[in-house]
C-alpha positions in Angstrom: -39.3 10.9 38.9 -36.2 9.2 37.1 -37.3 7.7 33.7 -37.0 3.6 33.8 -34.2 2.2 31.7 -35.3 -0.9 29.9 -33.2 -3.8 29.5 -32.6 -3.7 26.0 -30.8 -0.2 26.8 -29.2 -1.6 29.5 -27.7 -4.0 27.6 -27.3 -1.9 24.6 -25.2 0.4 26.3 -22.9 -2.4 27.9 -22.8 -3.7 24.6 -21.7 0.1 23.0 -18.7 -0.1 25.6 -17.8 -3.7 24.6 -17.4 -3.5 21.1 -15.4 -0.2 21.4 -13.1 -1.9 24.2 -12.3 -4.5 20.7 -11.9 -1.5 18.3 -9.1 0.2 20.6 -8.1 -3.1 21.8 -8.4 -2.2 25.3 -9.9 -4.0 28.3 -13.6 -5.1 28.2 -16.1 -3.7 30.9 -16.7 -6.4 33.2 -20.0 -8.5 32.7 -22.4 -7.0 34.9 -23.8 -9.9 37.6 -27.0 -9.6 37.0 -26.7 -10.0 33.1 -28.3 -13.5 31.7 -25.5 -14.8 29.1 -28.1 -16.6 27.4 -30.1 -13.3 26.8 -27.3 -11.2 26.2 -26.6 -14.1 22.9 -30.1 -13.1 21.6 -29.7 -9.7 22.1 -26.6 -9.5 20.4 -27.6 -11.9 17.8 -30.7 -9.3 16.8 -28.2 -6.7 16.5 -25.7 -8.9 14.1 -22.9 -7.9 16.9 -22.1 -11.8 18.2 -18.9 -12.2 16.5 -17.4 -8.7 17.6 -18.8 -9.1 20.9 -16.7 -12.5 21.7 -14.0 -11.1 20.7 -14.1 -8.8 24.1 -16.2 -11.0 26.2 -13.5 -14.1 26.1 -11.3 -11.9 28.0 -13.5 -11.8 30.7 -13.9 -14.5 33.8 -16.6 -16.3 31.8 -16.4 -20.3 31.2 -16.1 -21.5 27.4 -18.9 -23.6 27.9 -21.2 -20.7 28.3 -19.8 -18.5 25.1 -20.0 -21.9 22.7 -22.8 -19.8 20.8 -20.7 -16.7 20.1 -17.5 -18.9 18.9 -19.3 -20.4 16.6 -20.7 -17.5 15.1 -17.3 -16.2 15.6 -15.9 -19.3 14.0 -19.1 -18.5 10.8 -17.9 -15.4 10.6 -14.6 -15.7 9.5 -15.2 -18.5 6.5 -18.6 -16.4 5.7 -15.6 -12.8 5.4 -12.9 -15.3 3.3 -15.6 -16.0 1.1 -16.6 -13.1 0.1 -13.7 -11.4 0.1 -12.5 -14.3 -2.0 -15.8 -13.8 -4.6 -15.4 -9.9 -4.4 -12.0 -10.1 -6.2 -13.5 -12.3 -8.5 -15.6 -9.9 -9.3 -13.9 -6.6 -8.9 -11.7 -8.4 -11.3 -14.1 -9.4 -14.0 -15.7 -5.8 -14.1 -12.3 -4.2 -14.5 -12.2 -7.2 -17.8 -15.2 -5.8 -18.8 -14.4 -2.3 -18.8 -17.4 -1.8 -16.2 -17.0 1.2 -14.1 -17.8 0.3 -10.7 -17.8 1.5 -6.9 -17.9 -0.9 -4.2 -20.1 0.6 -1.3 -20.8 0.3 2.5 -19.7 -2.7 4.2 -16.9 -3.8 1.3 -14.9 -0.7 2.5 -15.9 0.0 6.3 -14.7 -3.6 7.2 -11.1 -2.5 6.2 -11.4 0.0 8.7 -12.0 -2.8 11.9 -9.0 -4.8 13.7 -10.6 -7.8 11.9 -12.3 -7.8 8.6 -14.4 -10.1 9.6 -15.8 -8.6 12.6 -17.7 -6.4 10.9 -20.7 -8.4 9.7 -22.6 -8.6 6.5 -24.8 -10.7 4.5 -24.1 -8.9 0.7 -21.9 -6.9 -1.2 -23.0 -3.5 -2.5 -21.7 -2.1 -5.7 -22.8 0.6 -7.9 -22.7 -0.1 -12.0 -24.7 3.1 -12.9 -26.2 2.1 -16.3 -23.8 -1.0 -17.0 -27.1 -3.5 -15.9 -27.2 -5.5 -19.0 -23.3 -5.9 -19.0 -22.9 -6.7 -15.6 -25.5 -8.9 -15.9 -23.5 -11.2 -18.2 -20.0 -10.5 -15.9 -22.2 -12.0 -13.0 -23.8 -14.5 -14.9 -20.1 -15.4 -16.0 -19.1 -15.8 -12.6 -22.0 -18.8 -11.9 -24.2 -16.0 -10.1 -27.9 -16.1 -11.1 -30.9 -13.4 -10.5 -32.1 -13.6 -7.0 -34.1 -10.6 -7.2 -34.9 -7.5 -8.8 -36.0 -4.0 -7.9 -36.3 -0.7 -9.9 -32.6 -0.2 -9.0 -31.0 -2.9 -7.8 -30.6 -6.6 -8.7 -29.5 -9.3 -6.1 -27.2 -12.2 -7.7 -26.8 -15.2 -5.7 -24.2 -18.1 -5.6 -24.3 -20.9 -3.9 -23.6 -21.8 -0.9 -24.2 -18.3 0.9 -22.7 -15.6 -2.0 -25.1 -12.7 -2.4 -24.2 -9.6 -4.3 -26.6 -6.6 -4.7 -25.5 -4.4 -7.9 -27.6 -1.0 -8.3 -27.6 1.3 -10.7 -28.8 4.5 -8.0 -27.7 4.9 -4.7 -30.8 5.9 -3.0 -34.8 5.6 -4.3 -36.9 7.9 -5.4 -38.0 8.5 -1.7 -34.6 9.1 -1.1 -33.0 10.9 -3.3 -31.6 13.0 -1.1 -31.8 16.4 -3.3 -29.9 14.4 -5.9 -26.9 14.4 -4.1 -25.7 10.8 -5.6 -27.0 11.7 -9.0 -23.8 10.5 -10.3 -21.4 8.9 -8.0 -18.4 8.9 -10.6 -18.2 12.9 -9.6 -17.8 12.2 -5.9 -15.1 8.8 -7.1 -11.9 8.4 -8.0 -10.5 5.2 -9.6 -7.7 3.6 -7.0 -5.3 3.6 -9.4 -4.8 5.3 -13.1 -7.1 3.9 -16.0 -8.7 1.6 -13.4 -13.0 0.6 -13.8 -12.0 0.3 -10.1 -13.4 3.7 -8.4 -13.9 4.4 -4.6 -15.6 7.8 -3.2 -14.0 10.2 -1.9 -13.7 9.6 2.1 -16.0 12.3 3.4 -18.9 11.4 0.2 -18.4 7.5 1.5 -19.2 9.0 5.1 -22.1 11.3 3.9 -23.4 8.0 2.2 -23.2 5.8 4.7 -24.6 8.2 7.2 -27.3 9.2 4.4 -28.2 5.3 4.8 -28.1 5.3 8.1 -31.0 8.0 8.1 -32.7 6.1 5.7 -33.1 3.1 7.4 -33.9 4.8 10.3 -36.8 7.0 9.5 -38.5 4.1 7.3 -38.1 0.7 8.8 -35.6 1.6 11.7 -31.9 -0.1 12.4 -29.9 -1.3 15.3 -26.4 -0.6 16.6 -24.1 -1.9 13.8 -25.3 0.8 11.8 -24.5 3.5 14.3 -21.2 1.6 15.1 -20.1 2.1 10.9 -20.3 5.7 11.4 -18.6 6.0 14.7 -15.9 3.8 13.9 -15.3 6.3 9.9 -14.9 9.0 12.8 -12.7 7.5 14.3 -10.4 6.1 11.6 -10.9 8.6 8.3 -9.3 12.0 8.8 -12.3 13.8 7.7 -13.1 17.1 6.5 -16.1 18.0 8.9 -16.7 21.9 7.3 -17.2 19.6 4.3 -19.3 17.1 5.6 -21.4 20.0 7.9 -21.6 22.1 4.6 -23.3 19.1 2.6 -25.3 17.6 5.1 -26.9 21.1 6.0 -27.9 21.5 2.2 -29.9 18.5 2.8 -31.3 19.2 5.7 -29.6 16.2 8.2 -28.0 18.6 10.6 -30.1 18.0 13.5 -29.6 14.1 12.7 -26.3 13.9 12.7 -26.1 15.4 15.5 -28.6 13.6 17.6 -26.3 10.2 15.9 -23.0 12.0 17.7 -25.3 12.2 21.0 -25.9 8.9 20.9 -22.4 7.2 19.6 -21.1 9.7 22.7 -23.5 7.3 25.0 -23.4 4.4 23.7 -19.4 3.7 22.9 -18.1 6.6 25.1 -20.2 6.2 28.1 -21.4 10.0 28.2 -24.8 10.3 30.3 -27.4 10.4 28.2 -30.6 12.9 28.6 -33.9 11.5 28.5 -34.4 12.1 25.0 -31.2 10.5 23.8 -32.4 7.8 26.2 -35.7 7.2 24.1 -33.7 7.2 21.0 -31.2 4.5 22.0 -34.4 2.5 23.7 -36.0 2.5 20.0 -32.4 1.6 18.8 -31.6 -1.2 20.6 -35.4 -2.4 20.5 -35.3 -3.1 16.6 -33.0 -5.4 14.6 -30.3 -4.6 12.2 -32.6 -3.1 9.8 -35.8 -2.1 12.1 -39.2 -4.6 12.1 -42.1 -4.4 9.7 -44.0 -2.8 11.8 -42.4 0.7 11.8 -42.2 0.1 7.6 -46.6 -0.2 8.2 -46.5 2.8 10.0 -44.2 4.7 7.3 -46.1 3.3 4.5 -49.8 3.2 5.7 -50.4 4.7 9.3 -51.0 8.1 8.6 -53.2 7.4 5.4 -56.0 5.2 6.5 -58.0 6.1 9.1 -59.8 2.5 8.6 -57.5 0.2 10.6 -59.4 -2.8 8.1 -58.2 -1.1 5.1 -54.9 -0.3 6.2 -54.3 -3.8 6.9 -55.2 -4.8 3.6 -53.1 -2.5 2.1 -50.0 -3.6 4.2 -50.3 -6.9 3.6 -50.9 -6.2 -0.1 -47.7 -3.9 -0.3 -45.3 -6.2 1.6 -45.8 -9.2 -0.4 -45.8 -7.9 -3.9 -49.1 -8.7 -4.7 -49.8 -6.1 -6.8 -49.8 -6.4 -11.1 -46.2 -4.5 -11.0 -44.8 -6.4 -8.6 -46.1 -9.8 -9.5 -45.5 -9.5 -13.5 -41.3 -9.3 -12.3 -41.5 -12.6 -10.9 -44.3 -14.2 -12.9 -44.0 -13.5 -16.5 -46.5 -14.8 -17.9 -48.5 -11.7 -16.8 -46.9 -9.6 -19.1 -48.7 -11.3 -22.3 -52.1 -12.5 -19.9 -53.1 -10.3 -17.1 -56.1 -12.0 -16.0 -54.1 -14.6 -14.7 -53.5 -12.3 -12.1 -55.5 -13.9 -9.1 -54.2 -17.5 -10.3 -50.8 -16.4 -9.9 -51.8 -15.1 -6.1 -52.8 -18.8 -5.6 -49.5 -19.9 -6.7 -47.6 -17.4 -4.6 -50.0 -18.0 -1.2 -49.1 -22.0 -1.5 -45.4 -21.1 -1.7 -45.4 -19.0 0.7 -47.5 -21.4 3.6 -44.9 -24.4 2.3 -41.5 -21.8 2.7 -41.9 -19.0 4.3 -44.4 -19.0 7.1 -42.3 -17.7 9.6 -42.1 -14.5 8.1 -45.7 -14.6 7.0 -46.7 -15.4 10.8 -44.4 -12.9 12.2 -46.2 -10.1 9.8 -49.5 -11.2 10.4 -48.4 -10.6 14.3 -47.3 -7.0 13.3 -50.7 -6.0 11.4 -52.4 -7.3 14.5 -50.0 -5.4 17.0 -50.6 -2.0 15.3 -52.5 0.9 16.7 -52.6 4.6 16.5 -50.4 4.8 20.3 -47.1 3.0 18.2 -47.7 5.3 15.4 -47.7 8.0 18.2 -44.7 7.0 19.5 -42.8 6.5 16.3 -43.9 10.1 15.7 -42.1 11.3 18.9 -38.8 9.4 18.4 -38.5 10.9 14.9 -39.2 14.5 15.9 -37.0 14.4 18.7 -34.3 12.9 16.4 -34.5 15.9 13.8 -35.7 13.3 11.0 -37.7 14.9 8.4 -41.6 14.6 8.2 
């Protein structure tokens, strides 16, 4: 009996063969008639594809009227890509002031490598600073950025109106460490030009980063297509070294990853037939947003721990809004000098939370109630059959 193909990958895979259409500037696939435009909007939209996706679907026989959405995303796009390219030199440029070794990472550099910078969406800018966190602190502060949050190695500096920055001093977590390969990115770097602070990895350690995220975010939390799209399109642009890249990745143990991520990009942008398994793989893709849903980060974190669903929950809901002493002392101070105000700060935090974020609070309430052993069984399966590590 065939295997039923669900509607996400149906329009997943149109969507794979649209957006390559735009990076080889060749003609779009027509819009299949039974596609709902509408739909397709919110599907792209959970992807973070809209603006690359107009940019092939105007071509096609479809009236204005009906792709207003995706122009003005389109339209977002571009000031949102001036503006931070605008604030990146700014800031680029202050560090090299400063005498700040620095490496700009993911999206800063694979949006060069698109027919449109801006095309390429993000919402941050990723730099490293290795131990320079005090100094860059000051650089940022400078700038009119201010702390918008912290973590053990990273710290998020915001500007209004939309400027968000993300400057870490490791690549990857402890979880993650990936055999301390980025122990110290300097040694896979090269400044771009003589006695710059400036540095930028070398292009096959960029693509063994970038893919080393991609795993990442796909074995903890899950991602979408853009993610798979950034390595397919450093394939396709960077003359890589592939013994290189096969060598490293083997010594960490990502060979059968990368290439069930070549199976799929073959699918999904090439249009090769997919086997069933590839098939599950691209359903779970093209089911989760840009960077997965909660609920596969519960099943990560808690699922195979507690075997009381009550507890787990607990936990979960404990974990994912910072409500324990560590967490709570980064944002609440006070703490630090009087820990039994502890359960007053809780208070605090619950209020803020009902009065400015209870959409999220809602949507994770939904995915503590939605979770039961038959997802956790089915993560399970799309991870082994991907070759992620477990």
């Amino acid at each position: 009996m065939e295997k039923t193909v669900s509607k996400n990958c149906i329009y997943g895979i149109y969507t794979g063969r649209l957006l390559n259409s735009v990076l080889n500037n060749t003609a779009p696939p027509a819009l299949p008639p039974q596609f709902d435009i509408d739909e397709l909007f919110a599907f792209h939209s959970h992807q973070s594809v809209v603006n690359m996706a107009y940019c092939g679907l105007k071509q096609l026989d479809i009236p204005s009227e009906k792709l207003k959405a995706y122009y003005d995303d389109y339209k977002m796009m571009l000031l949102r890509e001036a503006r931070f390219e605008m604030a990146s030199q700014q800031v680029f440029s202050a560090l090299e002031k400063a005498e700040i070794p620095f490496i700009p990472l993911k999206g800063a550099i694979i949006k060069k490598l698109f027919p449109q910078e801006s095309l390429r969406s993000f919402t941050d800018v990723d730099i490293y600073i290795g131990d320079k966190v005090e100094q860059t602190g000051k650089v940022m502060e400078s700038l009119g950025f201010s702390v918008e949050s912290t973590a053990e190695y990273d710290i998020g500096y915001f500007k209004k109106p939309s400027l968000f920055f993300e400057m870490h001093s490791k690549l990857f977590e402890e979880d993650y460490s990936f055999e301390g390969y980025f122990e110290n990115p300097f040694e896979k770097a090269k400044p771009i030009c003589e006695g710059s602070c400036h540095y930028r990895l070398n292009d096959e350690d960029f693509f063994i980063h970038v893919f080393c995220h991609l795993y990442k975010h796909f074995s903890f939390g899950g991602c979408g297509l853009r993610q798979f799209m950034d390595v397919y399109v450093l394939t396709k642009s960077l003359d890589l070294d592939y013994e290189y890249i096969n060598r490293e990745l083997e010594k960490l143990g990502l060979t059968d990853f990368f290439e069930t991520v070549k199976k799929v990009n073959s699918v999904v942008f090439e249009g090769k037939k997919p086997d069933e398994n590839i098939l599950d793989i691209c359903d779970y893709i093209f089911s989760n947003g840009t960077f997965g849903t909660d609920k596969i980060i519960a099943v990560n974190e808690f699922g195979a721990q507690d075997k009381n669903i009550l507890v787990w929950k607990i936990r979960y809901f404990a974990n994912r809004w910072g409500l324990s002493y560590s967490r709570m002392k980064e944002n609440y101070k006070v703490l630090e000098k009087i820990p039994v105000l502890l359960p007053f700060c809780w208070i605090h935090k619950g209020f803020r939370v009902l009065f400015f974020r209870r959409d999220v609070l809602k949507s994770q309430i939904k995915d503590i109630d939605e979770y039961n052993q038959d997802y956790s069984q089915y993560l399970k399966h799309i991870w082994e059959i991907s070759g992620v590590k477990r």
